[in-house]
N, C-alpha and C positions, 0 to 999 in steps of 0.2 A: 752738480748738486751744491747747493748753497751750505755748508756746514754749518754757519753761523747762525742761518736762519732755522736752521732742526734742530740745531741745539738749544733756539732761543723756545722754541717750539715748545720741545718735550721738557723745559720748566716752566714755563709755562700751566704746561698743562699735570704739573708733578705738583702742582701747589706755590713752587718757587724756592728760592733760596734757603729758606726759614722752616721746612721742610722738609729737608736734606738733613738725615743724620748724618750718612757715609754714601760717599760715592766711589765706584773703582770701576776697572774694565777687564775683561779678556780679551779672549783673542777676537771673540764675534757680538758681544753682549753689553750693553751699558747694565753694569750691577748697583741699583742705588739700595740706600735704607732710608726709610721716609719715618718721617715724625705720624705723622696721619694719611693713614688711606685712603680718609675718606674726602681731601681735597684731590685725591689723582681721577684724573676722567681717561681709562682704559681704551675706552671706545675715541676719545678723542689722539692719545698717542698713537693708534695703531693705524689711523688715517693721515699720520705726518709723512711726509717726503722720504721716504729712504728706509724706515722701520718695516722689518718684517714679521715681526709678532712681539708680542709683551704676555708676559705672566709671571707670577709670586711662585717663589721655589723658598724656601728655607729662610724666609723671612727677607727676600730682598725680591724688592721689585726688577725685573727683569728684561729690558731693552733689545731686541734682537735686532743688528744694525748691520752685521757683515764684516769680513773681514775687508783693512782698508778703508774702511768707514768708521766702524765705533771709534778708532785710535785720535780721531780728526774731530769728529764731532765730540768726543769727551775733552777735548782740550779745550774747545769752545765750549763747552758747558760747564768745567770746571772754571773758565774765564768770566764768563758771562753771570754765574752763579756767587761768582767770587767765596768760593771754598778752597779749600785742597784735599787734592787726590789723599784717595785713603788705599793704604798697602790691601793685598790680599786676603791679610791674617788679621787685619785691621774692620773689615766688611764685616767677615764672618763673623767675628766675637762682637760688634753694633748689632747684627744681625738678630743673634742668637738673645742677646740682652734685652732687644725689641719686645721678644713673642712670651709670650704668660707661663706662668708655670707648668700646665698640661701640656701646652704646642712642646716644653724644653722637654719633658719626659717623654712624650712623644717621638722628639728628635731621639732621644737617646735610647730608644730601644731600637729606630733604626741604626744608630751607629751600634749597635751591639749583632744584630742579626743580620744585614746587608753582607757583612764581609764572610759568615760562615755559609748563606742562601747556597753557594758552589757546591759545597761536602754535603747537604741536605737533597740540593736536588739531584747530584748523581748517585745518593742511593735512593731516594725515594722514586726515581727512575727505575734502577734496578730490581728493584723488589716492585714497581706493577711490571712487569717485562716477567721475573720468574713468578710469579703468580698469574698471571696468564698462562706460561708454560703449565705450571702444575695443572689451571684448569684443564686446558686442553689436553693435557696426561691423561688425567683423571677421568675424562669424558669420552679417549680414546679418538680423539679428533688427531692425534697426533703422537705418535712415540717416541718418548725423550729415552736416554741413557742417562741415567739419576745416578749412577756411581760414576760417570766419566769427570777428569778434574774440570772440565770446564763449567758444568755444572754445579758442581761440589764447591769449585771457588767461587763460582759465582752467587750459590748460594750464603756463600760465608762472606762476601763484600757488601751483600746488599742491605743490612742493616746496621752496617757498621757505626754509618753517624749520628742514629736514633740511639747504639748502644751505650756510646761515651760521647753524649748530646752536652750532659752537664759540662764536662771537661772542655767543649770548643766556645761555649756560653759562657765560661767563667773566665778564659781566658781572655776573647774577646771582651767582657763587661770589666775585664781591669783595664787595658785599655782607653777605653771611654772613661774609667771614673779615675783614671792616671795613677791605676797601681801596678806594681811590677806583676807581667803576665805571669811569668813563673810559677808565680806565689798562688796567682790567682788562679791557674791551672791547677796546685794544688788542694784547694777550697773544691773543685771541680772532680776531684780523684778520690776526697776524704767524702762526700756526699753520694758516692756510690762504689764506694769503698769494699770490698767482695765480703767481709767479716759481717756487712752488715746485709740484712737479709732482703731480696730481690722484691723489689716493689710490686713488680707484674705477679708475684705469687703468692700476694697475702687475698687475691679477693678466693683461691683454693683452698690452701693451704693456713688460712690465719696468721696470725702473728705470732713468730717460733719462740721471741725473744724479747726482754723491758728491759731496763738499766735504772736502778736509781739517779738522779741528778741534782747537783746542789744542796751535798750532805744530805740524801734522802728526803727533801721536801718531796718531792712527785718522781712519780716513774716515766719513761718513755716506751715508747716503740723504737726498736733499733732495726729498724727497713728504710731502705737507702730510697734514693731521689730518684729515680728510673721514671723518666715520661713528665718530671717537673721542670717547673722554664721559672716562676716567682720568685721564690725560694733562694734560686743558684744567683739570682742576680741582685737580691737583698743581700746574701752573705758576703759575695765579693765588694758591693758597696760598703760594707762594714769594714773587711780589709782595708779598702782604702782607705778609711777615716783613720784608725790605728795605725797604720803603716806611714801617712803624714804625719801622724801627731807626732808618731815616735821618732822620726828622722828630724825634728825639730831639736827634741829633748834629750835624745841619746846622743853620747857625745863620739866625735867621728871614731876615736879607736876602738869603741864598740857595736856603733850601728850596721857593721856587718853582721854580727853574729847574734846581737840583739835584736832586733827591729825584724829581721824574717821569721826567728822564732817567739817570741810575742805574738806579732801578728796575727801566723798561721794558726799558735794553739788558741787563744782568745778567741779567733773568730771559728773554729771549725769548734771551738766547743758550744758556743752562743747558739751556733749554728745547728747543732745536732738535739741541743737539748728545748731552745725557745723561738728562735727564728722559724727554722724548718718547717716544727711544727703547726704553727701558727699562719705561717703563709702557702702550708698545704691547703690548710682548710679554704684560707679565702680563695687559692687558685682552682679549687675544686667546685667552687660557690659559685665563682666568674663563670666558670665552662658549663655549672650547671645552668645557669640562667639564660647563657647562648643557647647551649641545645633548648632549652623550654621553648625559645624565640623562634627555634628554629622548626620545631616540632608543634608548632600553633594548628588547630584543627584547620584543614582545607588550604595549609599550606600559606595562612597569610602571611605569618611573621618572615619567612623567605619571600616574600611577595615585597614585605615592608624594607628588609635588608636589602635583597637586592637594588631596590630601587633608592635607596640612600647611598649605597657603596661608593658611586660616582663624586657626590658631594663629599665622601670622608677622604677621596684621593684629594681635591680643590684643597682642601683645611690641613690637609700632612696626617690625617688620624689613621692610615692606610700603615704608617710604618709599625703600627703593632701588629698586626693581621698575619704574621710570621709567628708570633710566637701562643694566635689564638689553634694557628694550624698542628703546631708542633704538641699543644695542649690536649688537643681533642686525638689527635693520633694515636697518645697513647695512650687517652683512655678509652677509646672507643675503636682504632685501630686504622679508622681511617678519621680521614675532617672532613668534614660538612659546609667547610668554609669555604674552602677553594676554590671547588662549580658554580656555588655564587659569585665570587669573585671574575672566576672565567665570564661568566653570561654578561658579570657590566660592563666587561671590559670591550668584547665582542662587541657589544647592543651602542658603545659609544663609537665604536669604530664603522660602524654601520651607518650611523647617523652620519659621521662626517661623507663617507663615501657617497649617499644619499645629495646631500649641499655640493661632494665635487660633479658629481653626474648633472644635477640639476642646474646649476648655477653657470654665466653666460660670462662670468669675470673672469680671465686669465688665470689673474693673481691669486683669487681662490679656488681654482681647480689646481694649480701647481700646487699649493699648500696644502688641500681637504685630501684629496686622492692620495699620495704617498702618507699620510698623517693616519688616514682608514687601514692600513696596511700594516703599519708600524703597533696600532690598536687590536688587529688581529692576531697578532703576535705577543700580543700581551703590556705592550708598552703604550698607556693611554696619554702620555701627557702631551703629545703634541696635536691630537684629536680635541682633548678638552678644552685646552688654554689654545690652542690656536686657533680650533675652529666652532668648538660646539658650544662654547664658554661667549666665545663672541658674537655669536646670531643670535644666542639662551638655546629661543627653542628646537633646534637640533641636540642641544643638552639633555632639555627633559624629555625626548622620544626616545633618546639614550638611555634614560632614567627606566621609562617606561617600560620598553623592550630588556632592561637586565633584568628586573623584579617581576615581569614573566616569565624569561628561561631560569630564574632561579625559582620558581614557586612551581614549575616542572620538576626541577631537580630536588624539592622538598618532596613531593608527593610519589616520585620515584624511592627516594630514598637516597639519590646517589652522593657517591664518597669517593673522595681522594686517596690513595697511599701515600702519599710523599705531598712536600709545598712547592714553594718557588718557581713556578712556571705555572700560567695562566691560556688562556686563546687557543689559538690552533693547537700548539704541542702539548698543551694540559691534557690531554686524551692519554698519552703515553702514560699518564698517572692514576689513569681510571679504564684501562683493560679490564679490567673483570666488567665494566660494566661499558662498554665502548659505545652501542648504540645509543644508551640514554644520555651518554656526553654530545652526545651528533648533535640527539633531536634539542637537546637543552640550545646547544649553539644555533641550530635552524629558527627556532623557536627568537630567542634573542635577535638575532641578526634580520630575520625578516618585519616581527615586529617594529625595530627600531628604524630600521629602514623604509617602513612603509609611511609612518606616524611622520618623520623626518622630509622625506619627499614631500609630503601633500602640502603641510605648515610651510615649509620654508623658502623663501621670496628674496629675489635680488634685491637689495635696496635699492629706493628708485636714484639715478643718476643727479648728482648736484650741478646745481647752473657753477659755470667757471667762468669766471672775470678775466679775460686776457689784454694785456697792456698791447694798442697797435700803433703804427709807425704810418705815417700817409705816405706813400711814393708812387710816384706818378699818376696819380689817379686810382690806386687798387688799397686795398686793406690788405695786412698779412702781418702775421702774429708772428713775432720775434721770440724764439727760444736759443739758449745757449746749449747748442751741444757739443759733447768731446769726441772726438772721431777718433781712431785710434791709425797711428802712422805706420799703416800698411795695408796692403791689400790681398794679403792670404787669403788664399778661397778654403783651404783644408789643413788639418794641423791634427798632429800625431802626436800622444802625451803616453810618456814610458812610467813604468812604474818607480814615484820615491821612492823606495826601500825594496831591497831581495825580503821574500817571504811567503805570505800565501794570502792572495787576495780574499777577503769573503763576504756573504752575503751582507748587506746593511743590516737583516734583521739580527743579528748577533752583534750588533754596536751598541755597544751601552748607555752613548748618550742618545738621547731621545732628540734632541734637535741635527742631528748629524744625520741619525737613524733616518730620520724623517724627509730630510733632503729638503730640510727647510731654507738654508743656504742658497743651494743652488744642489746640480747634479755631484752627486759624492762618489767615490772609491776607497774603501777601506781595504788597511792591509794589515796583518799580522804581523813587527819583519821578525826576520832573524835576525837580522844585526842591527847594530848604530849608524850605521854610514846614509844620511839622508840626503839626498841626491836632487840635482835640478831635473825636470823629467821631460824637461825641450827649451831649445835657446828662450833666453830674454833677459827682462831686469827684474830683480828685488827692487820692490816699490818698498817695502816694510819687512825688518825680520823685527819680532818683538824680543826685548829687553831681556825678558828669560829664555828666550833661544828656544820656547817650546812652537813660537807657530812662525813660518816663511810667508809672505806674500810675494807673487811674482806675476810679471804682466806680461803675456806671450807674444811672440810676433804677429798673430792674426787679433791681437786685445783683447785675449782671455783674461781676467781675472783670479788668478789661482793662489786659496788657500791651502797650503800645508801644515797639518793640525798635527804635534805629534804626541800619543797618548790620550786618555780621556782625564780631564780635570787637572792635568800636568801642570798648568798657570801657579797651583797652589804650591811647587818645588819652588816658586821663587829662584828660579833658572839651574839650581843644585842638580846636577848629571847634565847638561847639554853644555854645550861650546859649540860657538858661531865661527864659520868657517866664511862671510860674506857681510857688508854692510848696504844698507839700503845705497841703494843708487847703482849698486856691481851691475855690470851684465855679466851671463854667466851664461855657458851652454850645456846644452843637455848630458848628465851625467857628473855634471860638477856639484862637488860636495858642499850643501849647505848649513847644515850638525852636523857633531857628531852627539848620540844619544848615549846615555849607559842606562842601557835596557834594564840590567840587575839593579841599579839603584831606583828605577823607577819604580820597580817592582816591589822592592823592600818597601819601599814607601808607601806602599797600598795601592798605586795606579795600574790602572790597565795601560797596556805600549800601542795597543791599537791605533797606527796610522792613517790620515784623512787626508784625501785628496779633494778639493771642493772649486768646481766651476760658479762662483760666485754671480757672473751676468751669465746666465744659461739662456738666459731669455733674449741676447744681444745675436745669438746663431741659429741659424735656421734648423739646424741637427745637430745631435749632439748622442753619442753611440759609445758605450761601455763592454770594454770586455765582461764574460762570463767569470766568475770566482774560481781560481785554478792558484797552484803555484808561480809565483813571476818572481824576475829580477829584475833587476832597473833598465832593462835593454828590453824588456817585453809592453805590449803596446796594452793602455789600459782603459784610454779614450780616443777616442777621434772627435775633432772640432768642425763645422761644416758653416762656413757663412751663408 
């Protein structure tokens, strides 16, 4: 591979120099921030030499190049470009400063809900699971022991995160708006505060109780935030603002004890008496005019939602949809959101499946097939931007097919218990009503599969110019290739790290998930000690010691990835035990990781194993998801 020439390439075709806000890399990805979108030609970068997909994530354009590859061709492109590398923390804040006011508010409610989605979806699991149970109590299909503890506790976990919702949303939203969580947990505590009276029981019971406010200009209702998401994360933003001002102005020997109490009472009084109120009504306004949309006669307006959803994942407007779910739950007790959500996500993964099944091009069958799969599971972004984004219309048969299974699920009626999980396993959220989630899914996935198939066409094959050489009388087309100096016919790859291998669909990045790469193995570990997993050399460890590349005796290509989004420690918990160029043999230590810092830190430690040229072996064969150590076998290599 010419690196010079893809690098020269993809500025080329990025607009150029002049273009380039910020550029950096990780382990697999060229991350740029562009001045103007509208001089980049998509369709033309993903035709370049060596790139395996491109798409817009968080305001940076997005180069997917391999490991091994990005690190070489970004050094020629930061050459060639004549800029400089821009640090990690350096992208992200271009990035963010890019995108308009909406797209930043937008971002920030996903950094506010993303991190709690876990405590949400393992009760909103729980509670359709005992609700199911009660049905089938109930109907005598099945007899429970309702006072046995398993029951009893199970009963009593399963709303736990809907109970003290406000308290994980306030702490979380200090966080994002850089106020001490503490504090901001306490904004979370005073907002459903037990003195003040149970939200869920005023639409019975009335209102028990008012308070005068502000020397008696106006009265309140004193009923707490039970089932509000607006509200809890206007107040902590207040916090914030007073909590900086006052660490400016309070002088240090007293902004311990000043600055947290200011704070908390200013803002939890603001809060109770004018904010609260205020942004009950508009959050009840918002939800009221979803459900209107959603409740359109003959089911259009989930006809219209569905079939947009797809487009609000392309734009980032998908990261509020967490807190539309969390809205409607509690006031209607399920959401209405979610089935929608499920049917686009499905109807787009259908579509891709459709292009892999159809389609006569290697390179898009390796990509569409495992990308349909990863979308049935609810993770669409390698379906969209890889494949249905790129053809269109496999997009909008995607479109098509969600805003049918969703204009089913209006006219059923059906509802979610809980959020955070989409596709296949979004069913586990809608047990009371299990059938109508099937056919909503059959519904989507056939439509969009059908519409997808018929439209969509190999592009026809480009003429290629090939440079010939005359020798002896014959023509033959001179190509540079690298052979790899050996002749293994078969090769054994043990597991990096002791742990518990598991399935891809449980990987959180969506380009790993997807085995966009190459062939992947993901691990759980239990420890730090990351290991070479069969003889060879480190061709590349990078700089913060979170990814290994290593080149095996038979010329595998192997990425070792460790964590999801780890690049952003800026190498903080890892230490390199090997420098490019080692050979090393199987079982020699290449990290060490410290799993608990990663973790404080907000990352997942999820381990990647990544055959980068999959396509260079004739076979290539993955153990099953089980527990392994670094001595258990987790691929096989077959030339």
């Amino acid at each position: 591979m010419d690196y010079r020439k893809t690098a020269q390439d993809i500025l080329d075709h990025v607009g150029g120099s002049k273009n380039i806000a910020s550029a950096a890399h990780c382990a697999t990805r060229l991350r740029l921030v562009i001045a103007d979108n509208k001089k980049v030609s998509k369709e033309a970068l993903e035709n370049i030499d060596g790139v395996k997909g491109v798409f817009e994530a968080s305001g940076q354009l997005q180069i997917i190049l391999g490991t091994g590859t990005v690190n070489k061709v970004f050094a020629e492109f930061i050459d060639s470009a004549g800029i400089t590398a821009s640090s990690k923390a350096e992208a992200k804040e271009a990035a963010a400063e890019k995108q308009n006011w909406f797209m930043r508010a937008i971002k920030l409610l996903g950094d506010i809900f993303v991190p709690i989605i876990p405590a949400i979806v393992a009760s909103g699991f729980l509670m359709g699971i005992m609700n199911s149970l009660d049905f089938m109590n109930s109907n005598g299909f099945l007899q429970i022991n309702t006072h046995s503890s398993i029951y009893v506790f199970a009963n009593l976990f399963s709303n736990i995160a809907y109970t003290f919702l406000q308290i994980l949303i306030a702490f979380s939203a200090a966080k994002a708006f850089g106020a001490n969580q503490y504090l901001g947990a306490v904004i979370g505590m005073i907002m459903i505060h037990p003195s003040l009276q149970n939200a869920y029981t005023v639409a019975t019971e009335g209102v028990q109780q008012t308070q005068s406010v502000f020397f008696g200009l106006f009265k309140i209702d004193m009923v707490g935030y039970q089932g509000h998401v607006i509200p809890v994360i206007i107040a902590v933003w207040i916090l914030a603002v007073i909590e900086k001002k006052l660490h400016k102005i309070v002088p240090e020997v007293l902004d311990l004890f000043v600055t947290p109490l200011v704070s908390v009472f200013v803002t939890g009084y603001l809060t109770l008496s004018i904010v609260g109120p205020i942004f009950v009504w508009a959050e009840n306004a918002i939800l009221g005019a979803i459900q209107w949309m959603l409740t359109l006669p003959l089911g259009i307006g989930s006809l219209i939602m569905g079939s947009l959803y797809a487009p609000t994942v392309v734009t980032g407007i998908h990261q509020m949809y967490t807190a539309i779910d969390i809205g409607q739950i509690a006031k209607y007790g399920v959401t209405y959101w979610l089935p929608l959500a499920s049917a686009a996500n499905v109807a787009q993964g259908a579509a891709a499946l459709a292009v892999g099944i159809k389609s006569k091009d290697k390179k898009i069958k390796s990509l569409a097939l495992p990308s349909s799969l990863s979308a049935f599971m609810g993770i669409t972004e390698p379906a969209i931007f890889g494949v249905n984004l790129r053809f269109f219309k496999p997009f909008i048969a995607g479109c098509i097919g969600g805003g049918c299974g969703a204009l089913y699920a209006s006219l059923v009626h059906l509802g979610a218990k809980g959020t955070g999980v989409t596709g296949i396993f979004g069913i586990l959220l809608c047990l009371n009503q299990p059938l109508q989630y099937l056919i909503e899914m059959v519904i989507a996935v056939g439509v969009a599969f059908a519409i997808s198939f018929v439209i969509y066409k190999d592009a026809e094959p480009k003429a290629v110019t090939a440079d010939v050489t005359e020798t002896t009388g014959t023509t033959e087309t001179v190509e540079n290739i690298e052979i790899a100096d050996n002749n293994k016919a078969e090769e054994t790859l043990t597991s990096p790290v002791n742990g518990t291998q598991i399935s891809l669909s449980e990987v959180a990045d969506e380009t790993f998930a997807s085995e966009m790469l190459g062939t992947t193995v993901a691990v759980e570990p239990a420890d730090g000690k990351i290991v070479a997993p069969c003889d060879g050399e480190v061709s590349n460890i990078f700089e913060t010691g979170h990814a290994v590349c290593i080149t095996t005796e038979s010329g595998g290509e192997l990425l070792i990835h460790i964590g999801i989004d780890t690049v952003k420690m800026d190498g903080k918990g890892f230490t390199k035990k090997v420098s490019d160029g080692d050979k090393v043999h199987a079982g020699d230590i290449l990290v060490e990781a410290n799993l608990e810092e990663i973790k404080n830190a907000g990352y997942q430690t999820t381990t990647m194993m990544i055959l980068t040229n999959t396509d260079e072996f004739g076979n290539v064969t993955k153990a099953e998801p089980a527990e392994v150590k670094t001595t258990s076998k987790v691929m096989t290599l077959t030339k």
